[in-house]
Every structure is written in C-alpha cells, then in structure tokens.
RODO-2510 file (C-alpha; in nm, 4 decimals, decimal comma):
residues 256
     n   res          X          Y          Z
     1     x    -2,0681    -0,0708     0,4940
     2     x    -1,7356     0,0607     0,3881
     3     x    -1,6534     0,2916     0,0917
     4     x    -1,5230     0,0020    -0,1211
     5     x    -1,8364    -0,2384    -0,1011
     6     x    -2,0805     0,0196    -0,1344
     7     x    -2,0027     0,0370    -0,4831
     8     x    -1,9935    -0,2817    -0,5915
     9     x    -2,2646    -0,4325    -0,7841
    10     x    -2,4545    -0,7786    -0,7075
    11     x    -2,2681    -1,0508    -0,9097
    12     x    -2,5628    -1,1202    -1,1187
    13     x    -2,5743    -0,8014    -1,2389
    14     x    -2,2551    -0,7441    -1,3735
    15     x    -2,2950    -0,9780    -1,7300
    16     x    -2,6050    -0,7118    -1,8045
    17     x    -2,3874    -0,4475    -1,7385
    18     x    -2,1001    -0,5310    -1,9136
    19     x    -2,3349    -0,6064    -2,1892
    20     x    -2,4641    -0,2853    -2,2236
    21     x    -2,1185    -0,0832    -2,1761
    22     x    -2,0010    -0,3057    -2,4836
    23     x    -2,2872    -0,1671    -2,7126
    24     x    -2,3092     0,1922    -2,5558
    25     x    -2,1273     0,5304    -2,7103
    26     x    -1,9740     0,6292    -2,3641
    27     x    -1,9914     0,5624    -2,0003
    28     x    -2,0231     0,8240    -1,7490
    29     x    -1,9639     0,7483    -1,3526
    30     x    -2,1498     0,9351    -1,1066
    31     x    -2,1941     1,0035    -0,7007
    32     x    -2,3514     1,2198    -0,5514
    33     x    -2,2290     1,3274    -0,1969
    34     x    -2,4215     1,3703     0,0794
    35     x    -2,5054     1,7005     0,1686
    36     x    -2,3143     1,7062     0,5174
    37     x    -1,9744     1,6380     0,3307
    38     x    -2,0070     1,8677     0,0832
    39     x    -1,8301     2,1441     0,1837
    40     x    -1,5267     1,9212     0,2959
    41     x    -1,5847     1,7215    -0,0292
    42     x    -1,5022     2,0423    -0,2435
    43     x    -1,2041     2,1431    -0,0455
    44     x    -1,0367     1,7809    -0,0622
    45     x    -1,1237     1,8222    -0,4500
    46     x    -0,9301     2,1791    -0,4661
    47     x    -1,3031     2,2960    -0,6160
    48     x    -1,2839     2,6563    -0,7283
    49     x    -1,6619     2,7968    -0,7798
    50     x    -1,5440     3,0934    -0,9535
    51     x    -1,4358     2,8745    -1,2356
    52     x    -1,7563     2,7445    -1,2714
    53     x    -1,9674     2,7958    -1,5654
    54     x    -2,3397     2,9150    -1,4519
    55     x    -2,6437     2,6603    -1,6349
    56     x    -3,0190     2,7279    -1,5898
    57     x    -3,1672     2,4327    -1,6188
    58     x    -3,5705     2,3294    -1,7289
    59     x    -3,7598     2,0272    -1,7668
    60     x    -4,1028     1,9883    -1,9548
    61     x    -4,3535     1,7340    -1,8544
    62     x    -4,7157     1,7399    -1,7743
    63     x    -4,8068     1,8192    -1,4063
    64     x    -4,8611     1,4523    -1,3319
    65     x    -4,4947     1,3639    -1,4359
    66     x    -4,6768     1,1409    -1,7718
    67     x    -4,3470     1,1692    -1,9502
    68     x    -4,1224     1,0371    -1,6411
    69     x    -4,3571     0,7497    -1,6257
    70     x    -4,2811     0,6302    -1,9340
    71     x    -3,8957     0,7067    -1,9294
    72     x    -3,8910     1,0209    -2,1431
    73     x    -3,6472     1,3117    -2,0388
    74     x    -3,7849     1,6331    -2,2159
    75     x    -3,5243     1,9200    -2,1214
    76     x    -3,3133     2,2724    -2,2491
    77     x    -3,0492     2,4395    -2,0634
    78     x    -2,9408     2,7876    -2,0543
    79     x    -2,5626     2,7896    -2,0598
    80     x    -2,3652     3,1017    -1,9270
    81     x    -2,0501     3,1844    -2,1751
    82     x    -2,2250     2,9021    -2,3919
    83     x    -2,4793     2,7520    -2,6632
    84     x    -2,7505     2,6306    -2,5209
    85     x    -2,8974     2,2940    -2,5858
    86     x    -3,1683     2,0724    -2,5626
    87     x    -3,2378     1,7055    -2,5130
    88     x    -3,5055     1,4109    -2,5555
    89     x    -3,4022     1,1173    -2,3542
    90     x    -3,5245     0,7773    -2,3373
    91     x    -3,4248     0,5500    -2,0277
    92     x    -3,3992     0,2667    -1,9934
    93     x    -3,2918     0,1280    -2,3631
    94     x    -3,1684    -0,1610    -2,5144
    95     x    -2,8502    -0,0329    -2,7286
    96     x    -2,9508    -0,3668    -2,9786
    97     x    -3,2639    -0,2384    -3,0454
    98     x    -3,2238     0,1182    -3,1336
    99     x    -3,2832     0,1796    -3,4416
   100     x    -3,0541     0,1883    -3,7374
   101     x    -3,1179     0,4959    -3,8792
   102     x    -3,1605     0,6712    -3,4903
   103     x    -2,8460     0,5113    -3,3981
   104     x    -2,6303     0,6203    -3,7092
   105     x    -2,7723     1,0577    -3,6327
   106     x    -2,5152     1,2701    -3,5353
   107     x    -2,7142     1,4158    -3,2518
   108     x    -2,8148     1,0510    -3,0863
   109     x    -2,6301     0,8934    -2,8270
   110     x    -2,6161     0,6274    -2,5937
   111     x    -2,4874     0,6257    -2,2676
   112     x    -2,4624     0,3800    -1,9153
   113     x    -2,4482     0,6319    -1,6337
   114     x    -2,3046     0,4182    -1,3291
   115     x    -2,3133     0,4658    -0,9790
   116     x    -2,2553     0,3321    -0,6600
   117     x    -2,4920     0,0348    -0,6643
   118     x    -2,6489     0,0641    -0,9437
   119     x    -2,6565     0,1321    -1,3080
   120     x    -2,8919     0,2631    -1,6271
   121     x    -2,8585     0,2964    -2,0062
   122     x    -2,9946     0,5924    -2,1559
   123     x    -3,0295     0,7270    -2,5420
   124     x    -3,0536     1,0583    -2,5842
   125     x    -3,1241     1,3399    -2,8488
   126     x    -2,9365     1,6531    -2,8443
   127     x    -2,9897     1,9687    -2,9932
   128     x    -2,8994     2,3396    -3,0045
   129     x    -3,1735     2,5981    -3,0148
   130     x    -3,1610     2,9422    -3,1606
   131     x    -3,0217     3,2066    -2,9496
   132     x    -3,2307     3,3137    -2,7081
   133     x    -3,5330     3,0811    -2,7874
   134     x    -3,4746     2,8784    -2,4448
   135     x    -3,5454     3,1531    -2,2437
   136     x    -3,8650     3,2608    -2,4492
   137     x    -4,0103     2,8934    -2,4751
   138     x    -3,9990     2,9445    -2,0788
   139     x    -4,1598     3,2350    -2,0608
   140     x    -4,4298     3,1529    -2,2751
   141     x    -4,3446     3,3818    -2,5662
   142     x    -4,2563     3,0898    -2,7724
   143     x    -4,3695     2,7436    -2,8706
   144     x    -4,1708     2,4747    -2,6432
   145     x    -4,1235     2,2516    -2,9704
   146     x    -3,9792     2,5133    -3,1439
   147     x    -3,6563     2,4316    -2,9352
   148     x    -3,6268     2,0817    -3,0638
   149     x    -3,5263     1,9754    -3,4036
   150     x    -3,7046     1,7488    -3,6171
   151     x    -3,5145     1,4337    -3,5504
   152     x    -3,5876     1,5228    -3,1722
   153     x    -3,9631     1,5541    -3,2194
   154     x    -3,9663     1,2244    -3,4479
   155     x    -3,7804     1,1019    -3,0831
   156     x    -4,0095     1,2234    -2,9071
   157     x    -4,3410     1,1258    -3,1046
   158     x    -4,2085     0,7650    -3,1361
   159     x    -4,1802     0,7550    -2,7207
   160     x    -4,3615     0,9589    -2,5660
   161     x    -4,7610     0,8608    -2,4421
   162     x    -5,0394     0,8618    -2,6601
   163     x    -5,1584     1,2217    -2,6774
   164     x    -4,8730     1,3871    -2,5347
   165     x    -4,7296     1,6810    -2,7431
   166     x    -4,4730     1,8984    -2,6814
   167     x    -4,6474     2,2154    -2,6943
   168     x    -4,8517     2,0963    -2,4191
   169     x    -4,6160     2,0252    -2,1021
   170     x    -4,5712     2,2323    -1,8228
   171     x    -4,2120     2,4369    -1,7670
   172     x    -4,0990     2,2518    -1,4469
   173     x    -3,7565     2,4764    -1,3360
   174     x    -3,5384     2,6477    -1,3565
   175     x    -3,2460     2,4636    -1,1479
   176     x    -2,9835     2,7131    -1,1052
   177     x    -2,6150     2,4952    -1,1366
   178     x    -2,2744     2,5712    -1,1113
   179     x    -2,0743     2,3374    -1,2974
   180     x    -1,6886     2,2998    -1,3332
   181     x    -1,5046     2,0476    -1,5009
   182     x    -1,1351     2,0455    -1,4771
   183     x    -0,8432     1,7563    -1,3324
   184     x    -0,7949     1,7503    -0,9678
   185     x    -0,3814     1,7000    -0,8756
   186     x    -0,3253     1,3633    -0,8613
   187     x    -0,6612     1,2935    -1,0866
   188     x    -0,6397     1,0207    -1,3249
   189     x    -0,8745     1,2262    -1,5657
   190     x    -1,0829     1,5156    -1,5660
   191     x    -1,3534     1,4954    -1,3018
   192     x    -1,6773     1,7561    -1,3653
   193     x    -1,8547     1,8715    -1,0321
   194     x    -2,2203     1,9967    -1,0233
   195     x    -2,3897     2,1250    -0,7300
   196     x    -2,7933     2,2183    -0,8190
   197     x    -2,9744     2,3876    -0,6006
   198     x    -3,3564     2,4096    -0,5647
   199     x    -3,5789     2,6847    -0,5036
   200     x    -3,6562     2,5334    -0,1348
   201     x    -3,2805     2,5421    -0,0652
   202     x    -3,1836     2,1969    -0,1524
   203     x    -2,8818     2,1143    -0,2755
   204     x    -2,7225     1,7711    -0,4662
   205     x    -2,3256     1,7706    -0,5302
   206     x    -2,2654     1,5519    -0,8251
   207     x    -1,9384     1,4316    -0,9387
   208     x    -1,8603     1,2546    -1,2329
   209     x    -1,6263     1,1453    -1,4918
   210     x    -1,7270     0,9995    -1,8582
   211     x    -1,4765     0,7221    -2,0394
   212     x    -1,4864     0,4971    -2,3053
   213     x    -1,7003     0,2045    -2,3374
   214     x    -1,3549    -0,0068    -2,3148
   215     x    -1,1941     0,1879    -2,0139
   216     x    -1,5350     0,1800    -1,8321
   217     x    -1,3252    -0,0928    -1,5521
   218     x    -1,0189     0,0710    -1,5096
   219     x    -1,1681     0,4365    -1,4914
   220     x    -1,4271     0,3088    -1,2111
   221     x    -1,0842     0,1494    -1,0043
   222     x    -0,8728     0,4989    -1,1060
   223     x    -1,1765     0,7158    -0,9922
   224     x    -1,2697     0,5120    -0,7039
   225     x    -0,9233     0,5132    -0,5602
   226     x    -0,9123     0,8878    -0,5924
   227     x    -1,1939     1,0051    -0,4032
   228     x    -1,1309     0,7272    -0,1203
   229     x    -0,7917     0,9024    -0,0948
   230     x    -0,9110     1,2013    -0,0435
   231     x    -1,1679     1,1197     0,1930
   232     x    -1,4933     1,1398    -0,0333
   233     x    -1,7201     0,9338     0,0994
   234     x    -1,8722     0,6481    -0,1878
   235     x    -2,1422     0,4848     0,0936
   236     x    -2,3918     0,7776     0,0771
   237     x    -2,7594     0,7361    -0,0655
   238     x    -2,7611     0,8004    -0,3863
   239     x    -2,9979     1,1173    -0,5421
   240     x    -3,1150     1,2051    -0,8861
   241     x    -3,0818     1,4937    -0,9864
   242     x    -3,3556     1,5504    -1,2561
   243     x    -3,6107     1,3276    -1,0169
   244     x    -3,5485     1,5932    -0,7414
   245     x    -3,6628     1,8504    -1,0211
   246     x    -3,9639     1,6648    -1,1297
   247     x    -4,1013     1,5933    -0,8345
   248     x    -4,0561     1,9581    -0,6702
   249     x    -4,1967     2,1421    -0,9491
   250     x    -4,4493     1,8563    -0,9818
   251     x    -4,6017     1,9719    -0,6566
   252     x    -4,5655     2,3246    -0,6960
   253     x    -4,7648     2,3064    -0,9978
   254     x    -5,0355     2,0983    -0,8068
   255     x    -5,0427     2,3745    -0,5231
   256     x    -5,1084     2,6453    -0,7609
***
C-alpha cells in the first residue's frame, strides 16, 4: 500500500463524511507515526522539543472502562505555562441532533477528527478549573466534579450510564506530553506535534492540523503533500491516544 492510498477513504463513505464536516464547528486531521520513524519523523519536521509546552494529562472512568463503552470522554489536563482545562466528550454524534440550547454554549463544540482511513465526529464540553484544583481532584484532596462546570455535569448526566457519577470514577493517568505547535518551512499551516508517553515506556507521535469545516479538502491535499515530501510515512496503523490510556491504567487498576 503506498502513502497516497492509505489515506483514502472507501467511496461509500465519503457522502457521510462530507455530511458531517458540513454541520461540524472544525475539522482536525490526525496521524500518528509509527514508533520506528519517529525520530526521523521529527527531524524531517525541524521539531524542536525545547519549544514544547509540558501537559499532564488524566482521564476518569470506572475501572471497567463503563464510560468508554458508552462513548463518554471524562478528562482535565495540567498545562505547563498555562490554564488548565477540562473536558466531557461524547463520540460518536450526530451534529443534527445536538441540541439547541447545547449547541448554541460557548464551551460546546463539535468536531470530525480524520485520519488515514477513517473518520469520527465528536462534541465536546470544555472547561477551565480553578487553579490548582486539577492536581488536588487527582490526589484525592478534592471532589473530581468540582473540576467541571455545571453545563459539563448537565453533559455528563444526560450521557453518561445509569448510575455513573462523577465523584465516583477512578483517576486513570497521568500521561506526561510534550506538545508543540508551530509551521514547519514550507508548511501550508501550522502543524501541532504530540508525543505521549506511558508509564511502561510507550510512546505515540501524533501530528495534526485543525481547519475549517469548508477547507477540510484542500487542507487534507496541502497536509498530505507535505509530509509525503518530507518522507513521513501516511501507511502506518493508526493508534489512539486516549484508548492507549484507558486501557493501561484500566489494567493497572485491576492488578492492584
């Protein structure tokens, strides 16, 4: 398979997707590299990691991943030089069927996050804690809601499992990342590169670039062309990021 197929979507596929990038807030294009190419990924990128910004990032769920099961995101970064924030997600949804009054917040969002092969709408709540509350929530000297605004836990309520409250989950990180987001020479537009690595050593290089719902097309051909150029490879399996979280802290958990 060569770079420039392994992007490409089935046919059948593409009237849904369009669909959805019409009714979403913003696109964002991902790919993650594969670990082997990493290194000479970042130095075809000119990737500076003292220019990166340090995040710590946790997820809250119950042991038994409930919340993943039913497509919630539950999660609140610590941001180095920065606010940090917070976020209930719901994936997949239908941008139609949002609701008005959810659709018309400030905080709410939705967003198609693309990638090679394959493609999923999201809507998402964002929030910013107090100072310092993140890292007490995670340390158990303060309540996990308490870093979630009301329009998040109405979110939240309204999606998550019967039962399920948000003082209840388990702290599943932290993820220590290094993020930088700048414009590689000869870039199109601004490309931001993660790399997260896991307590067992593993490692996922993400790079992505967000556009409008109507440049969606012509920054997939822009960005595409960019990192073939410079020898990224597009054909490597694809890895989530937050699933690689869950799932590792999911079984820590069920060893202790």
């Amino acid at each position: 398979m060569d770079s420039q197929t392994a992007v490409r979507l089935p046919d059948e596929q593409l009237p849904r997707l369009m669909e959805l990038i019409h009714d979403s807030d913003s696109v964002e294009l991902k790919l993650t590299v594969p670990e082997e190419y990493g290194r000479s990924a970042a130095s075809a990128l000119s990737v500076d990691p003292l220019e990166a910004h340090i995040r710590q990032v946790f997820f809250f769920d119950t042991p038994e991943l409930t919340l993943d099961k039913a497509g919630v995101v539950v999660r609140a970064r610590r941001i180095q030089r920065g606010k940090d924030d917070s976020v209930v997600k719901l994936r997949p949804v239908v941008p139609h069927e949002v609701p008005d009054d959810v659709r018309r917040s400030k905080g709410f969002k939705v967003e198609v996050d693309a990638m090679p092969g394959g493609f999923v709408c999201s809507g998402s709540f964002k929030g910013r804690p107090r100072e310092g509350e993140v890292r007490k929530a995670v340390a158990g000297r303060a309540r996990i809601s308490r870093l979630f605004s009301k329009e998040q836990r109405e979110f939240f309520a309204t999606h998550a499992p019967d039962g399920i409250e948000l003082d209840d989950l388990s702290v599943l990180g932290p993820v220590m990342v290094l993020k930088l987001k700048y414009t590689p020479e000869g870039a199109a537009r601004p490309l931001t590169v993660e790399l997260w690595t896991y307590p067992d050593g593993a490692r996922i290089l993400e790079l992505s670039t967000k556009a409008a719902p109507s440049e969606a097309f012509q920054a997939v051909a822009e960005t595409r062309a960019f990192l073939i150029d410079r020898g990224v490879p597009l054909d490597g399996e694809q890895q989530t990021k937050t699933r690689t979280a869950l799932e590792f802290y999911s079984r820590e958990l069920a060893g202790a």
